[in-house]
C-alpha positions as CSV (number, residue, x, y, z in Angstrom):
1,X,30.9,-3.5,-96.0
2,X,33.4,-6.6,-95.9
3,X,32.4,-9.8,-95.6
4,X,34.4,-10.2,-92.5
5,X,32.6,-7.4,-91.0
6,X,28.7,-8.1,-91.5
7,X,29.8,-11.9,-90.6
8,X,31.0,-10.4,-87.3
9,X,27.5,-8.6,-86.7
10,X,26.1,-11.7,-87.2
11,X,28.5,-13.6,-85.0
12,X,27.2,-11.2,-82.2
13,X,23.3,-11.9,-82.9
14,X,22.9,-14.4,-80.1
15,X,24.6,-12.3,-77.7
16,X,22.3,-9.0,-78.6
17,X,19.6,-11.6,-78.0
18,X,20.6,-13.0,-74.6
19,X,21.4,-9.0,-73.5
20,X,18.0,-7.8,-75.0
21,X,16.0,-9.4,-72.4
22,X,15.5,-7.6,-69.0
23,X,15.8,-10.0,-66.3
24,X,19.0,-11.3,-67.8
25,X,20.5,-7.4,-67.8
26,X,19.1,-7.5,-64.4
27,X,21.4,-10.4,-63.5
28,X,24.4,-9.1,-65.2
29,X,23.9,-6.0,-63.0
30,X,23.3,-7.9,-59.7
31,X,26.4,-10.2,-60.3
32,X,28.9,-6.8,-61.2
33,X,27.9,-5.8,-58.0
34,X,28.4,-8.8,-56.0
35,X,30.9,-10.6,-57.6
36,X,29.4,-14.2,-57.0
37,X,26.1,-15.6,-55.8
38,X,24.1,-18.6,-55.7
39,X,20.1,-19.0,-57.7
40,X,18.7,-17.9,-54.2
41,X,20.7,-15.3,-53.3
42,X,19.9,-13.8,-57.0
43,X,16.3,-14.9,-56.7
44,X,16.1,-12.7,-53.3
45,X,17.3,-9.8,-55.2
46,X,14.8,-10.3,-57.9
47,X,10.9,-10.3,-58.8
48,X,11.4,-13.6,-60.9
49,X,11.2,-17.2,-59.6
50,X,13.4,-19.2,-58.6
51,X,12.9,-21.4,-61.5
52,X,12.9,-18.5,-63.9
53,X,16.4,-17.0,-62.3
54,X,17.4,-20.7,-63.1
55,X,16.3,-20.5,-67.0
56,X,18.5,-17.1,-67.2
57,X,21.1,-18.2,-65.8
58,X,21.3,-21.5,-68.2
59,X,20.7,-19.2,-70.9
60,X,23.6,-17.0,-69.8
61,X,26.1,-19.6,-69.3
62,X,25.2,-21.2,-72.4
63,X,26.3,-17.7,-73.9
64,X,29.3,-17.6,-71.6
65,X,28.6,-14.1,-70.2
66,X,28.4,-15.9,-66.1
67,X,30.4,-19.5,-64.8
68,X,29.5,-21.6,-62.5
69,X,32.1,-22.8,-59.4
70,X,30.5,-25.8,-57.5
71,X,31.0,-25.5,-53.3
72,X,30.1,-28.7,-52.3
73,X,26.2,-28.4,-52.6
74,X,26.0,-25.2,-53.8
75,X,26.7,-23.5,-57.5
76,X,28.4,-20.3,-57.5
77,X,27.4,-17.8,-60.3
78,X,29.8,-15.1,-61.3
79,X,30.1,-12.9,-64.7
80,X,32.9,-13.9,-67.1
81,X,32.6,-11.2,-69.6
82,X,36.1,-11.1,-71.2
83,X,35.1,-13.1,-74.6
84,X,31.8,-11.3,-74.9
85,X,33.7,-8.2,-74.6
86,X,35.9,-8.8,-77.0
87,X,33.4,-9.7,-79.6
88,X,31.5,-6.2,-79.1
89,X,35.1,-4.4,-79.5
90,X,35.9,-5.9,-82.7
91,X,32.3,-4.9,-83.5
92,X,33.0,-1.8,-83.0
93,X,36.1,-1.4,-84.5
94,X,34.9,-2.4,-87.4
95,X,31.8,-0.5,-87.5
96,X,34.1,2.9,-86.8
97,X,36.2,1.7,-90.0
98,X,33.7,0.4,-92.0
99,X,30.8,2.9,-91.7
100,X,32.7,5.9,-90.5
């Protein structure tokens, strides 16, 4: 394998990380569904804290997989998958001409 490729499966380490952990899918799926929502309306949906919906949500902004649009006092989460996307496509692609 190329050196381009295995330094693109390690480009998408972080992301496997943040999309390993269950809550966090959890949240992905919610937000698909629902396009936008705020930390309670997730929390409401969710067995997790307030707090804890909070520290996935940082986490998942932080690895750009959800934005944030500020309505006056509330923040607005919603998915913004398109460069995480991308990354797992080019993984892909050059997994199916590497490997295959």
């Amino acid at each position: 394998m190329n050196q381009s490729a295995i330094q693109t499966f390690r480009d998408c380490i972080p992301l496997f990380q943040v999309l390993a952990d269950e809550a966090r899918q959890d949240i992905i799926l919610l937000l698909a569904e629902q396009e936008s929502l705020t930390v309670n309306e997730i929390a409401e949906s969710s067995r997790l804290s307030r707090p804890a919906i909070s520290h996935h949500l940082k986490i998942l902004r932080d690895n750009k997989l959800v934005s944030i649009e500020q309505k006056g006092t509330q923040r607005i989460y919603s998915l913004t998958l398109d460069t995480s996307v991308n990354m797992l496509k080019k993984l892909i692609e050059l997994v199916e001409k590497e490997c295959l």
